[in-house]
Short mmCIF file of the C-alpha atoms (twelve columns), coordinates in Angstrom:
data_MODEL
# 
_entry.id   MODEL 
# 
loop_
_atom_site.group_PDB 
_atom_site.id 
_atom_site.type_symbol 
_atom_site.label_atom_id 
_atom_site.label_alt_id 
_atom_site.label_comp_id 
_atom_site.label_asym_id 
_atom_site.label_seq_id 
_atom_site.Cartn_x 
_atom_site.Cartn_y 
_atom_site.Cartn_z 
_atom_site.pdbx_PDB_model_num 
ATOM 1   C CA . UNK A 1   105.636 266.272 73.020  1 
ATOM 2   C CA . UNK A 2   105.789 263.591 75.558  1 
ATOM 3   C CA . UNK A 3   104.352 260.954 72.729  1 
ATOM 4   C CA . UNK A 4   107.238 261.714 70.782  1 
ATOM 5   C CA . UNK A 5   109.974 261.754 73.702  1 
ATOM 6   C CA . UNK A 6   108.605 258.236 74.036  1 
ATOM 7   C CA . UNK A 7   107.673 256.832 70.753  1 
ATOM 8   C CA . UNK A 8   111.134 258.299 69.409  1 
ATOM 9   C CA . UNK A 9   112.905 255.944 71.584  1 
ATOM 10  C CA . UNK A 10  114.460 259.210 73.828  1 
ATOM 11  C CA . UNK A 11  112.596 257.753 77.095  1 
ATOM 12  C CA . UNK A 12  114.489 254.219 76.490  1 
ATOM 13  C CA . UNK A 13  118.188 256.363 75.808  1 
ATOM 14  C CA . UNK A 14  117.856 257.848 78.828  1 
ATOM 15  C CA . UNK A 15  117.126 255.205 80.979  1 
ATOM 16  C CA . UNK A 16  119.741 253.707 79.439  1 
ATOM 17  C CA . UNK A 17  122.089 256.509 80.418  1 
ATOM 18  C CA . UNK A 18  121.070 256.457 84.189  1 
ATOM 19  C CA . UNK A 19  121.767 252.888 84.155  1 
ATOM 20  C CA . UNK A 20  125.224 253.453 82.775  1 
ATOM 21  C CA . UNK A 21  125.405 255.638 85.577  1 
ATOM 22  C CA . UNK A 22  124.308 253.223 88.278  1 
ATOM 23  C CA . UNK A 23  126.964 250.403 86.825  1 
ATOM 24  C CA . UNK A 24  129.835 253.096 87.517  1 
ATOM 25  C CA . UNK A 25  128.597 254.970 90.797  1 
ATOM 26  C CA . UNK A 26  127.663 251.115 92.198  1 
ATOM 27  C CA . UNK A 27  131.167 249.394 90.717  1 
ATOM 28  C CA . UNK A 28  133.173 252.339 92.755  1 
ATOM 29  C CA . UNK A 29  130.754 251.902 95.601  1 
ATOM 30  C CA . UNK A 30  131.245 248.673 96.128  1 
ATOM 31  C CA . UNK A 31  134.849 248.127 95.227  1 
ATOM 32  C CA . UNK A 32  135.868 250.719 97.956  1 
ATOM 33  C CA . UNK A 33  133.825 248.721 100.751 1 
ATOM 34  C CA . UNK A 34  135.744 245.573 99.702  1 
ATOM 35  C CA . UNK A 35  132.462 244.130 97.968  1 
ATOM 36  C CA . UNK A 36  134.433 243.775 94.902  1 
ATOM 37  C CA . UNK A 37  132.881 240.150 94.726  1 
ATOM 38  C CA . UNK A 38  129.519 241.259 94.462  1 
ATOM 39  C CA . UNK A 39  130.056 243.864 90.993  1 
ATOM 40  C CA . UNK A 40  129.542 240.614 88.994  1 
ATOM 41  C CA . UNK A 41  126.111 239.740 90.034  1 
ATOM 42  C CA . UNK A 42  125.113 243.264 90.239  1 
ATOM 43  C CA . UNK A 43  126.162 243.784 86.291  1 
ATOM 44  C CA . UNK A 44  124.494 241.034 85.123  1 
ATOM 45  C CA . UNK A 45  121.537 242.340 86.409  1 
ATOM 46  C CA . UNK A 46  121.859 245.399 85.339  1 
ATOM 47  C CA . UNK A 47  122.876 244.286 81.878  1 
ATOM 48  C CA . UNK A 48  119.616 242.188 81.875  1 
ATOM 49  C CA . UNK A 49  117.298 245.333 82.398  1 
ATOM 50  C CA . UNK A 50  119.750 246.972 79.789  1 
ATOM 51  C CA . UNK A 51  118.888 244.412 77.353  1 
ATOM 52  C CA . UNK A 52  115.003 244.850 78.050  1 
ATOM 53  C CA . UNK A 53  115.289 248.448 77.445  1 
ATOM 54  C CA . UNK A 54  117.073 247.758 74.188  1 
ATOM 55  C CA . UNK A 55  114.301 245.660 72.724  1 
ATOM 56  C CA . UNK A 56  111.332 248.222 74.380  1 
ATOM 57  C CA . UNK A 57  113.520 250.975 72.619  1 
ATOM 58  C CA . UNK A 58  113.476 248.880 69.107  1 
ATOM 59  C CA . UNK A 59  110.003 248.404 69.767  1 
ATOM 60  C CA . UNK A 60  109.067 251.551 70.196  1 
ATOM 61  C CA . UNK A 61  111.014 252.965 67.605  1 
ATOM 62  C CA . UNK A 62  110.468 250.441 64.516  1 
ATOM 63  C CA . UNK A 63  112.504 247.993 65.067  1 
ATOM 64  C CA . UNK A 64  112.442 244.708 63.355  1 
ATOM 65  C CA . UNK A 65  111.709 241.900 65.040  1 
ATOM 66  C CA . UNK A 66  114.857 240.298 65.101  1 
ATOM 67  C CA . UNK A 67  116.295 243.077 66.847  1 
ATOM 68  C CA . UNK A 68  113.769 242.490 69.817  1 
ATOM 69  C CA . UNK A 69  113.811 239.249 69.804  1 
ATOM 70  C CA . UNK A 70  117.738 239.773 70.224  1 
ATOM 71  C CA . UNK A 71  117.659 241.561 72.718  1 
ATOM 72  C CA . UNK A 72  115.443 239.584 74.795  1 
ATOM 73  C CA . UNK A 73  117.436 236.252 74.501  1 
ATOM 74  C CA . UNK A 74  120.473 238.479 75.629  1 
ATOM 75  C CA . UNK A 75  117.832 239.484 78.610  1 
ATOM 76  C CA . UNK A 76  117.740 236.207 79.261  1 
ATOM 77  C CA . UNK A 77  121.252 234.848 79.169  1 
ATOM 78  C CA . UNK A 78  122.164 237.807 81.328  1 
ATOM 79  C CA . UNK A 79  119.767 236.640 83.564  1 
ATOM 80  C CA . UNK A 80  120.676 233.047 83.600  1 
ATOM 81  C CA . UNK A 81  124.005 234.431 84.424  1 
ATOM 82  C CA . UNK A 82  123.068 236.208 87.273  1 
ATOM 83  C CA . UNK A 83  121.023 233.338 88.767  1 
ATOM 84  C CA . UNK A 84  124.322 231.085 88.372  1 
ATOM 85  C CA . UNK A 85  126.748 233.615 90.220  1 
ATOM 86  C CA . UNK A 86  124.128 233.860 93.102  1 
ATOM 87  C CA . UNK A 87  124.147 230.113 93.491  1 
ATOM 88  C CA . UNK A 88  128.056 230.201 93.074  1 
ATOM 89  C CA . UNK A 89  128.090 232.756 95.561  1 
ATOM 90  C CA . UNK A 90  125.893 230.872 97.912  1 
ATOM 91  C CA . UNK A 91  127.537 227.579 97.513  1 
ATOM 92  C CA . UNK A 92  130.929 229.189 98.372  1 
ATOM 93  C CA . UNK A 93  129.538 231.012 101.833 1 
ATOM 94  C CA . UNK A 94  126.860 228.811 103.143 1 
ATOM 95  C CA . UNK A 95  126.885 230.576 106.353 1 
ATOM 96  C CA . UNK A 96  126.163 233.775 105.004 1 
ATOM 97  C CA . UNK A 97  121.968 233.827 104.587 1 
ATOM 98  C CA . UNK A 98  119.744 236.224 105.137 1 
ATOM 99  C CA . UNK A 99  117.287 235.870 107.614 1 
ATOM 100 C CA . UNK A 100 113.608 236.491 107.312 1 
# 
């Protein structure tokens, strides 16, 4: 039962679906503690781990290997993206770091 859940590609739907959910319940979160600057970074990553789900999930469920290899170049671009709007946002505050 569980092989199937898995090997069906289920296991990868719904972890896409909870992330859908963390995108909305995080953009709302954020946006009504005046963070709204921060929702880009946050998506990108999000969409990043979305995109590595997409190519386990065409993995899993027979999916050439263009499809996966897709998906993991748009992995990466997201990912590249959110690595860029960190340094933006760092270059714009340079007083705001976090201290270890």
């Amino acid at each position: 039962m569980i092989e199937t859940f898995v090997s069906s590609g289920q296991a990868a739907d719904l972890v896409l679906a909870i992330m859908a959910l963390e995108a909305v319940i995080l953009s709302v979160y954020l946006s009504r503690k005046g963070l709204s600057r921060s929702i880009p970074g946050f998506m990108a990553a999000l969409l990043a781990g979305a995109a590595l789900v997409l190519a386990l999930r065409a993995a899993l469920s027979g999916g050439g290997l263009g499809v996966i290899a897709l998906c993991l170049g748009a992995s990466f671009i997201a990912h590249l993206a959110e690595i860029a709007l960190k340094i933006v946002y760092a270059r714009a505050n340079p007083n705001d770091r976090e201290t270890s």
